[in-house]
LUMRO-195297 format. One line per 5 residues: number of its first residue (from 1); for each residue y, x, z of N, C-alpha, C, O. Coordinates in nm, 4 decimals, padded with zeros to 6 digits. Atoms other than C-alpha are relative to their C-alpha. Layout:
residues N
NUM> Y,X,Z,Y,X,Z,Y,X,Z,Y,X,Z; ... .
//
This chain:
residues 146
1> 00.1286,-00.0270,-00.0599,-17.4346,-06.6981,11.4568,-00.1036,00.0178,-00.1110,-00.1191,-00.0522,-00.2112; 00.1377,00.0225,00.0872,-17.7536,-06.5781,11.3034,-00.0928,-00.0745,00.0397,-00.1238,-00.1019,00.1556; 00.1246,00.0892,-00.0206,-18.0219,-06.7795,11.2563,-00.1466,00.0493,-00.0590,-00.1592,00.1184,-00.1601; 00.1544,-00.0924,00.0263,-18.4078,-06.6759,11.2357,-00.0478,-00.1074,-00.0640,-00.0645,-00.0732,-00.1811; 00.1135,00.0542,00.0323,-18.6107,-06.9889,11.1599,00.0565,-00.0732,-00.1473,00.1784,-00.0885,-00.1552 .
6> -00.0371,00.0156,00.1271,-18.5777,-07.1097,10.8032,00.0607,-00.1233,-00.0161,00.1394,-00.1536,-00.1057; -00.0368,00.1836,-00.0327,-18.5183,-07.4839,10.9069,00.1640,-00.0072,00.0304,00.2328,-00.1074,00.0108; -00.1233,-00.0065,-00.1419,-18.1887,-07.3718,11.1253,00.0904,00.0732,-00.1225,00.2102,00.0449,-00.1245; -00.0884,-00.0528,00.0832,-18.0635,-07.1504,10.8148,00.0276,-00.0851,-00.0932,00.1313,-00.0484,-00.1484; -00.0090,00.0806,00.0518,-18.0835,-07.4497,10.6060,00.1263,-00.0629,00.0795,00.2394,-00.0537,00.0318 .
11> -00.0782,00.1308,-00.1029,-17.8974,-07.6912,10.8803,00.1033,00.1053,00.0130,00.1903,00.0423,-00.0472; -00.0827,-00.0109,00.0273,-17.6362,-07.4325,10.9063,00.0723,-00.0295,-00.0831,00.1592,-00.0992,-00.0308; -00.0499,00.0298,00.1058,-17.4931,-07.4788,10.5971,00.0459,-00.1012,00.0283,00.1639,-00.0938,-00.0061; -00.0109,00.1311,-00.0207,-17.4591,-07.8265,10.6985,00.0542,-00.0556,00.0935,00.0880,-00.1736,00.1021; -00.0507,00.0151,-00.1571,-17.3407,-07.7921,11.0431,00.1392,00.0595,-00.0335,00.2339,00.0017,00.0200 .
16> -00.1062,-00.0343,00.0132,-17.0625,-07.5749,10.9035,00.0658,-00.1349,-00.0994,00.1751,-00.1794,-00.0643; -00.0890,00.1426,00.0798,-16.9569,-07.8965,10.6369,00.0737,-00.0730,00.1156,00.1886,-00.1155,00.1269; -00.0295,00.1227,-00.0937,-16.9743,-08.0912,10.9370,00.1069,00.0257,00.0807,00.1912,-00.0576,00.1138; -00.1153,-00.0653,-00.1050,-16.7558,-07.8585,11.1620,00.1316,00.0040,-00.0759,00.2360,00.0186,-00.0123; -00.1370,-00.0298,00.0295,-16.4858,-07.8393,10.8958,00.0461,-00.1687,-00.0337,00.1649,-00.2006,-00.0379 .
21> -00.0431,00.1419,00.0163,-16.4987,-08.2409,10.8251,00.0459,-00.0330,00.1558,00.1373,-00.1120,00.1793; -00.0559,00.0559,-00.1436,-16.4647,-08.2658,11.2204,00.1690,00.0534,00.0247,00.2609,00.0014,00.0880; -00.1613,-00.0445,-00.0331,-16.1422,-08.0500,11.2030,00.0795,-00.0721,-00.1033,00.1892,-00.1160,-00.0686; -00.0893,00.1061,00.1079,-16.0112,-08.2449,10.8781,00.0350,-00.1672,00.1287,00.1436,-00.2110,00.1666; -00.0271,00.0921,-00.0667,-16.0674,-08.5461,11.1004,00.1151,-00.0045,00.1625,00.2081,-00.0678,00.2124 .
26> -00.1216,-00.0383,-00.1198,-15.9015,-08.4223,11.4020,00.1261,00.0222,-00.0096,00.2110,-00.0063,00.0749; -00.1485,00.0110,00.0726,-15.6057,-08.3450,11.1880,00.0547,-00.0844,-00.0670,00.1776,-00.0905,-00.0658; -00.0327,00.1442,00.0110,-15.5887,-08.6550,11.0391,00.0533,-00.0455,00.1394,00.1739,-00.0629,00.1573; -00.0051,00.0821,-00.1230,-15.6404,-08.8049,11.4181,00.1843,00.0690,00.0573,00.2646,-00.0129,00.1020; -00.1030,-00.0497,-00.0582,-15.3244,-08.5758,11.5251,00.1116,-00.0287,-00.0957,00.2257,-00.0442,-00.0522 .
31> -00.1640,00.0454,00.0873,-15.0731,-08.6572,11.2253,-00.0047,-00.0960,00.0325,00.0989,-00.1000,00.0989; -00.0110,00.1181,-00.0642,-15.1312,-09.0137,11.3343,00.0848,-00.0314,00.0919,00.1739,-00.1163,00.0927; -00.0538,00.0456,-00.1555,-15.0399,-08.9870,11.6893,00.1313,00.0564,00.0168,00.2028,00.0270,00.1126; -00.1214,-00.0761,00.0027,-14.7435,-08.7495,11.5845,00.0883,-00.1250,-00.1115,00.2090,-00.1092,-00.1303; -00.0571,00.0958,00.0875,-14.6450,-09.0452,11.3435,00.0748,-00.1113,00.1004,00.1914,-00.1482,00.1139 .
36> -00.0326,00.0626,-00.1214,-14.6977,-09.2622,11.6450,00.1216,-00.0027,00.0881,00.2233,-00.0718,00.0924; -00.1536,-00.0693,-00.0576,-14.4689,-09.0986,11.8566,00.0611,00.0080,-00.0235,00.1510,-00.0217,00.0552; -00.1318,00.0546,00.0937,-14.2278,-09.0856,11.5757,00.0386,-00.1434,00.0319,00.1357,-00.1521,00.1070; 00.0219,00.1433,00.0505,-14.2460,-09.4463,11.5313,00.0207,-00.0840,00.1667,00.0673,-00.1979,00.1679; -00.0631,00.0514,-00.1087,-14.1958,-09.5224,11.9199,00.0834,00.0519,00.0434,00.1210,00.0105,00.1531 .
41> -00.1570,-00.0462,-00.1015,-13.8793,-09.3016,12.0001,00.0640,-00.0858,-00.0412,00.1531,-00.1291,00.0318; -00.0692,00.0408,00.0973,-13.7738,-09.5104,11.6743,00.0570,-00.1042,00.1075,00.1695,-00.1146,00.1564; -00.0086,00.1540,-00.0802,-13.8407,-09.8514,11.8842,00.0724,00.0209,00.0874,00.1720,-00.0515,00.0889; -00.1264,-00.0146,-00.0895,-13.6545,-09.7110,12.1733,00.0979,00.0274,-00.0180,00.1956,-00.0121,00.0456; -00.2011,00.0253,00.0113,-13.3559,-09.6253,12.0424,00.0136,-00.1320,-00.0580,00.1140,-00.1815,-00.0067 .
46> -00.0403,00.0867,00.0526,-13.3511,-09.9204,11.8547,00.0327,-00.1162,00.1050,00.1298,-00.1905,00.0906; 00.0005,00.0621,-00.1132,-13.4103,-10.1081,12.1819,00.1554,00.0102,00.0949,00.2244,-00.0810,00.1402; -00.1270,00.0111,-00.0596,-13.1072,-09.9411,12.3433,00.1448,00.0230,-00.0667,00.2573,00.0293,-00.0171; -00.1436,00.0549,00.0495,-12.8633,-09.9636,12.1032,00.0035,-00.1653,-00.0187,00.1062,-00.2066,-00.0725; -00.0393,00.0927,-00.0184,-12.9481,-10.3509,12.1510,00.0579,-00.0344,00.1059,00.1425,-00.1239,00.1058 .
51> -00.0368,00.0074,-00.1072,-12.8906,-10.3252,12.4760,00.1395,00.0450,00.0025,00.2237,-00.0432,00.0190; -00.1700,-00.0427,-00.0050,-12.5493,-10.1407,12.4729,00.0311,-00.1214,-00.0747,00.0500,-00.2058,00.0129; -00.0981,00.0934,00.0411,-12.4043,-10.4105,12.2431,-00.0212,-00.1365,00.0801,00.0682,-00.2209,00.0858; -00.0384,00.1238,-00.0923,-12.5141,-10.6871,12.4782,00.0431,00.0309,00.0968,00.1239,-00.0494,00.1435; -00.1210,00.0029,-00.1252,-12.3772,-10.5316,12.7820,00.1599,00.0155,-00.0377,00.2551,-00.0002,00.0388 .
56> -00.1710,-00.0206,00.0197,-12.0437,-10.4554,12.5653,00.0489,-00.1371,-00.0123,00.1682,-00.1673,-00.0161; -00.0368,00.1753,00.0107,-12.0697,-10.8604,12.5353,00.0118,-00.0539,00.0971,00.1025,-00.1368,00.1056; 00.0190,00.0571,-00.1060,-12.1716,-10.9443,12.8619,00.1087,00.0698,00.1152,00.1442,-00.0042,00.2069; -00.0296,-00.0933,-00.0997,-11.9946,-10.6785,13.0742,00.1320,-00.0467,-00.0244,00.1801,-00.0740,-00.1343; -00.1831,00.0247,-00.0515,-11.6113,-10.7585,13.2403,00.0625,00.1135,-00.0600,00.0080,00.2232,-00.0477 .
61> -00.0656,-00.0999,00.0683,-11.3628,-10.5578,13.0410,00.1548,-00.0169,00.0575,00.1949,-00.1162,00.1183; -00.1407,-00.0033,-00.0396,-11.0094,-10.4849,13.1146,00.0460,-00.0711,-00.0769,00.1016,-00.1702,-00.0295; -00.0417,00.0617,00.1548,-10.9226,-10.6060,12.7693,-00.0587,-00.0939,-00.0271,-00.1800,-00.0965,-00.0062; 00.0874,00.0834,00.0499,-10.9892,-10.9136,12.6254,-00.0999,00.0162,-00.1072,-00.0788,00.1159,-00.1762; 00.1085,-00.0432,00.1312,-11.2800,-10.9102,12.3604,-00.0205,-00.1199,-00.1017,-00.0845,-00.2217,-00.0756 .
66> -00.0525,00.1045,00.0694,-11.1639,-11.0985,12.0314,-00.1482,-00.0921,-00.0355,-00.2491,-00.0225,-00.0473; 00.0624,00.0950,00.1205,-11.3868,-11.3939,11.8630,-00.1110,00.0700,-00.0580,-00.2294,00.0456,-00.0345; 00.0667,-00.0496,00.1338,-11.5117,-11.1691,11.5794,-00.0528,00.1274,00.0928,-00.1705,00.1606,00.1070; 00.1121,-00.1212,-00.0692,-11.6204,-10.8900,11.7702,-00.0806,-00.0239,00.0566,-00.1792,00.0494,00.0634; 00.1635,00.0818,-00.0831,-11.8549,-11.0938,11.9645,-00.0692,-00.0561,-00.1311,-00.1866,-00.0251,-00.1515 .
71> 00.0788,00.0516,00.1349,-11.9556,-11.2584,11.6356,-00.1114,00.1235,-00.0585,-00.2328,00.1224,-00.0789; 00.0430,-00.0762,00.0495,-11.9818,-10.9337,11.5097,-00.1355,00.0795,00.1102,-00.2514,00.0752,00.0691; 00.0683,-00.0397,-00.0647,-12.1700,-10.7810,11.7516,-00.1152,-00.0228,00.0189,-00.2082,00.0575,00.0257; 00.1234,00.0770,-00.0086,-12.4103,-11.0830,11.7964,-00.1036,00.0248,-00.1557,-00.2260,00.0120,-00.1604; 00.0707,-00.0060,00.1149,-12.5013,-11.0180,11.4203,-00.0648,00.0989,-00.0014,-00.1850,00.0902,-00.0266 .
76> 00.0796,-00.1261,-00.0054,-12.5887,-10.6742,11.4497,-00.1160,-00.0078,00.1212,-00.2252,00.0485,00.1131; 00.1181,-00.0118,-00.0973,-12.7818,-10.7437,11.7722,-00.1069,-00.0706,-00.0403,-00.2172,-00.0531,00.0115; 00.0799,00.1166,00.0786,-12.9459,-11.0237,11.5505,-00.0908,00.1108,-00.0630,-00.2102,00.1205,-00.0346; 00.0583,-00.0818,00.0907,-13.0268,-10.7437,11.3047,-00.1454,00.1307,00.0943,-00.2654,00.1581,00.0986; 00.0791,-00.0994,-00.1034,-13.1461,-10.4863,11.5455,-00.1328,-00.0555,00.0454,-00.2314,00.0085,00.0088 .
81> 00.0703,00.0988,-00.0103,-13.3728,-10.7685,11.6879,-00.1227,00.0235,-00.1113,-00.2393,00.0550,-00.0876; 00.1082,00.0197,00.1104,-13.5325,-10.7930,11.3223,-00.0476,00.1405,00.0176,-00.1688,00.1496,00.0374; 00.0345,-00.1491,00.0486,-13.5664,-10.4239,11.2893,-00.0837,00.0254,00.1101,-00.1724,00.1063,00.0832; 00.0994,-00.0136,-00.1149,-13.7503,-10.4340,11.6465,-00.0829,-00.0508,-00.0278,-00.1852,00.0175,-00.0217; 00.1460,00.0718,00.0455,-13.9969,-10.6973,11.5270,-00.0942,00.1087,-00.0869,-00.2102,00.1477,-00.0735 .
86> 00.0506,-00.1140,00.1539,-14.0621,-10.4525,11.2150,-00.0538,00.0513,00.0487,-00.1745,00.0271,00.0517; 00.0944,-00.1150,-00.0743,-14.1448,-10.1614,11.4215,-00.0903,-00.0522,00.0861,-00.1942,00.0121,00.0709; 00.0680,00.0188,-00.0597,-14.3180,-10.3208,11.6551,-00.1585,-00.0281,-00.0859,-00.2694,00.0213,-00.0655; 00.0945,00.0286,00.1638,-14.5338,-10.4557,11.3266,-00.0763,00.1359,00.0003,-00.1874,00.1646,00.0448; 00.0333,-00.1689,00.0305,-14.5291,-10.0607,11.2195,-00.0900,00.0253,00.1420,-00.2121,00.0227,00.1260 .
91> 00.0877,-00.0318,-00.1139,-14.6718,-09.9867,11.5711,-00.1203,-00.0205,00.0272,-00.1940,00.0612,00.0824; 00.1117,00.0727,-00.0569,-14.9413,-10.2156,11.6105,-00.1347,00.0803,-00.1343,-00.2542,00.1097,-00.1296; 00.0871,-00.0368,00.1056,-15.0517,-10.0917,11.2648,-00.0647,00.1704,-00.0181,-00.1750,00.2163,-00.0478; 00.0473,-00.1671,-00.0974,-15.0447,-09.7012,11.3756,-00.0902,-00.0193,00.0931,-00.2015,00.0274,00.0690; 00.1029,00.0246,-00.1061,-15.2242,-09.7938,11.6628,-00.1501,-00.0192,-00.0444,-00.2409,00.0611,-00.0229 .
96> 00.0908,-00.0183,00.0759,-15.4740,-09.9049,11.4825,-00.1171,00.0534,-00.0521,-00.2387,00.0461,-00.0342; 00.0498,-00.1255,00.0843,-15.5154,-09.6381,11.2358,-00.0452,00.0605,00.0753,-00.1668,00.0798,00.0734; 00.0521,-00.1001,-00.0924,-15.5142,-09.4117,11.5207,-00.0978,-00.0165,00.0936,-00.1225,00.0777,00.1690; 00.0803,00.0051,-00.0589,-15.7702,-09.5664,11.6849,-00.1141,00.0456,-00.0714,-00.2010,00.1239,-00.0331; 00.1150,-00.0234,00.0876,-15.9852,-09.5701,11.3916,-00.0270,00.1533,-00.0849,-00.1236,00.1945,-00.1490 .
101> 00.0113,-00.2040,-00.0052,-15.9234,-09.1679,11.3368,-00.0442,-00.0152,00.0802,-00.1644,-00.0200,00.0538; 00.0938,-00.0641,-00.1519,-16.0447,-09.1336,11.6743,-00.0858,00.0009,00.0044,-00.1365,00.0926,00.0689; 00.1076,00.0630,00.0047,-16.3274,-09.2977,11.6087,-00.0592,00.0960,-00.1047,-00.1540,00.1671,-00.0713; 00.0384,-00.0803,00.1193,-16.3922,-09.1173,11.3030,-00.0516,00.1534,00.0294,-00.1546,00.2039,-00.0153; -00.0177,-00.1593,-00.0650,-16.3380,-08.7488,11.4756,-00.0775,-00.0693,00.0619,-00.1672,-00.0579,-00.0217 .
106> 00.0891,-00.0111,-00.0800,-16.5707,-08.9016,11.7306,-00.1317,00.0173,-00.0343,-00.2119,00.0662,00.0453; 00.0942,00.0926,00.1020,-16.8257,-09.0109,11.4881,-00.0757,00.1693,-00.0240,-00.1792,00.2260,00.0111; 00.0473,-00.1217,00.0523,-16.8016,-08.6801,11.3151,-00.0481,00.1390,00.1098,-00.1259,00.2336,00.0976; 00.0219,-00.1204,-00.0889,-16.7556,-08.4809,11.6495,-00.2016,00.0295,00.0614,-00.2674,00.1334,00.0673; 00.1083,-00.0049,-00.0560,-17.0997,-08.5818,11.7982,-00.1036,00.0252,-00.0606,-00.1949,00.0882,-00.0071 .
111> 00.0936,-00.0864,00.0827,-17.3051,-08.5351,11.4749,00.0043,00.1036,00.0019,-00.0918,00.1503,00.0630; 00.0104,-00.0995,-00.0356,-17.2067,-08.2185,11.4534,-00.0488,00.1022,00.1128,-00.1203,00.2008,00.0949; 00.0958,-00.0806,-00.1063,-17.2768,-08.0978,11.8365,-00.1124,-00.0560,-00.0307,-00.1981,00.0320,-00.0217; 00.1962,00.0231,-00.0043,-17.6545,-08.3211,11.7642,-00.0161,00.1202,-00.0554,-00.0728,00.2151,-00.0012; 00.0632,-00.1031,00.1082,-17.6785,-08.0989,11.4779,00.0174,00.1142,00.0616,-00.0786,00.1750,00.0143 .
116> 00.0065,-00.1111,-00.0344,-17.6117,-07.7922,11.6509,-00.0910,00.0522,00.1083,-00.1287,00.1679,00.1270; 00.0696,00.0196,-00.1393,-17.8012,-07.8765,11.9699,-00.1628,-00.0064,-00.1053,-00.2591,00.0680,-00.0867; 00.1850,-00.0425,00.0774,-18.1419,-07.9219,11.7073,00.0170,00.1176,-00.0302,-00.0624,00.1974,00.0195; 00.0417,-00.1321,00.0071,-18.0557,-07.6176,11.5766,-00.0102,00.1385,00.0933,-00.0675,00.2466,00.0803; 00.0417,-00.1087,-00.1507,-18.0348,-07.4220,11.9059,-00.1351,00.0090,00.0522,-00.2008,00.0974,00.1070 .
121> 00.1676,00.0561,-00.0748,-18.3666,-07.6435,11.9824,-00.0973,00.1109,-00.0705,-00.1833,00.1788,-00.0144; 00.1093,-00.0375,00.1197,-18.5327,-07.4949,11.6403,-00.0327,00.1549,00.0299,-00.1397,00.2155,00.0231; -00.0200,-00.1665,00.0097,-18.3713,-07.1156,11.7082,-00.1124,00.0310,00.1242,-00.2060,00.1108,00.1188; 00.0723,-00.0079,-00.1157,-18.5208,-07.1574,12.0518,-00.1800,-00.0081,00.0274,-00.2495,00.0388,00.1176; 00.1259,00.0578,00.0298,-18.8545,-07.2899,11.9496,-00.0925,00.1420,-00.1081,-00.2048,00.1872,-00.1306 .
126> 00.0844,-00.1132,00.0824,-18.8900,-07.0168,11.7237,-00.0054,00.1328,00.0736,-00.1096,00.1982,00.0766; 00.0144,-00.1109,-00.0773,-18.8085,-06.7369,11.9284,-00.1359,00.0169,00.1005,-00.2037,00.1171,00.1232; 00.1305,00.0436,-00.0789,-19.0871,-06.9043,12.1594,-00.1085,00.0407,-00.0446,-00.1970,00.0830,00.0298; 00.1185,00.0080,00.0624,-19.3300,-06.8805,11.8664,00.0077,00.1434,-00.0556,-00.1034,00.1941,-00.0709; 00.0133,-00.0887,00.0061,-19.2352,-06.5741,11.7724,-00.0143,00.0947,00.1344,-00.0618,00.2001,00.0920 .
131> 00.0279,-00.0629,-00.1439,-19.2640,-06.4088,12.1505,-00.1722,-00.0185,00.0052,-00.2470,00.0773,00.0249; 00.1683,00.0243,-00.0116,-19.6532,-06.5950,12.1454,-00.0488,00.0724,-00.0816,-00.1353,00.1377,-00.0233; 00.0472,-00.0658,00.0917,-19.7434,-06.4247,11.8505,00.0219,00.1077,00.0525,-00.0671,00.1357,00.1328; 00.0096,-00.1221,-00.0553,-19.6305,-06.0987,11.9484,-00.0749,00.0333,00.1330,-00.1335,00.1412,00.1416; 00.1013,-00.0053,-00.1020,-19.8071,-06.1315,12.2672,-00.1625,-00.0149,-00.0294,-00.2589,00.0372,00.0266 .
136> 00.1193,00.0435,00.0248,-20.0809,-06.2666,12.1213,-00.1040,00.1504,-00.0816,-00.2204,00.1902,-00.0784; 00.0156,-00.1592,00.0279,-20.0673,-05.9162,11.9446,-00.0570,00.1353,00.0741,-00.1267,00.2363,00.0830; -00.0109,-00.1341,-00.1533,-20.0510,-05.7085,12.2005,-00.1349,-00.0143,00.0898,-00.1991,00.0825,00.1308; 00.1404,00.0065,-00.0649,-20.3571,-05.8576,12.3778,-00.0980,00.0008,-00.1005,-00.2148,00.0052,-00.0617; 00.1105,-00.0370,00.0692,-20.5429,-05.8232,12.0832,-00.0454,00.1759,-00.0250,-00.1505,00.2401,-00.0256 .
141> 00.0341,-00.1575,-00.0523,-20.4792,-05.4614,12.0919,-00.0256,00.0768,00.0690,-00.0531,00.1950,00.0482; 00.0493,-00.0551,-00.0974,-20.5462,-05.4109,12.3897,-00.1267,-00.0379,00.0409,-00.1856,00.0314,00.1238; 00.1637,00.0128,00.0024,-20.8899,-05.5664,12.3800,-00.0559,00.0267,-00.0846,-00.1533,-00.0471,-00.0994; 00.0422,-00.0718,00.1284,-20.9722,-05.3494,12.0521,-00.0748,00.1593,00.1155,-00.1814,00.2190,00.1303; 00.0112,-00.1625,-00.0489,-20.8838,-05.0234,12.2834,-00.0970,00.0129,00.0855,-00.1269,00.1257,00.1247 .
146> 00.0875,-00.0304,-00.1398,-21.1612,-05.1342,12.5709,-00.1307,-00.0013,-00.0537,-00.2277,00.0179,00.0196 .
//
């Protein structure tokens, strides 16, 4: 957009910083939540491969199921366990982050529309003052011609 009043060609300049820090931030805010989402399919599989090895413990089998394979089993479900705490850790700490991107993109989003909304005010204000003047013109010339 062009801008007429000298105030508004200034504050562009400034409105465009702001518009490309709002998209930096928004892209920040979106690798986050794509991290996120990484980071909770993680937890669910990790979740149901605990689950499969306790129903292969718990569940009636045709076959008996030796000693050590339940041992074994219980260890890895032990492990799995830890590795769920972890992520869950990892999660809470994404969450977070991604709140505080959001916040950030919000931060930045709304300065930017203020700033654009004064300078619509300013463009608007001037067009106003330039319309009075020209009118103000026009009736002076026409009370020259009488």
């Amino acid at each position: 957009m062009t801008y007429q009043h000298p105030r508004s060609k200034r504050l562009a300049v400034v409105l465009n910083l702001k518009r490309r820090e709002e998209k930096e931030a928004l892209q920040r805010w979106g690798d986050i939540e794509q991290r996120l989402t990484a980071e909770k399919d993680k937890r669910t599989q990790l979740d149901t491969y605990a689950q499969e090895y306790r129903r292969q413990i718990t569940s009636p089998a045709d076959q008996s199921v030796a000693a050590g394979q339940i041992h074994n089993s219980l260890e890895f479900i032990g492990q799995i366990e830890t590795a769920l705490a972890q992520q869950d850790n990892q999660l809470k700490e994404l969450e977070a982050l991604s709140q505080r991107a959001r916040d950030a993109y919000l931060e930045v989003h709304h300065k930017a529309d203020a700033m654009e909304s004064m300078i619509d005010k300013l463009e608007e204000e001037h067009k106003l003052s330039i319309s009075r003047a020209e009118q103000r013109e026009a009736d002076e010339w026409a009370n020259r011609r009488r």
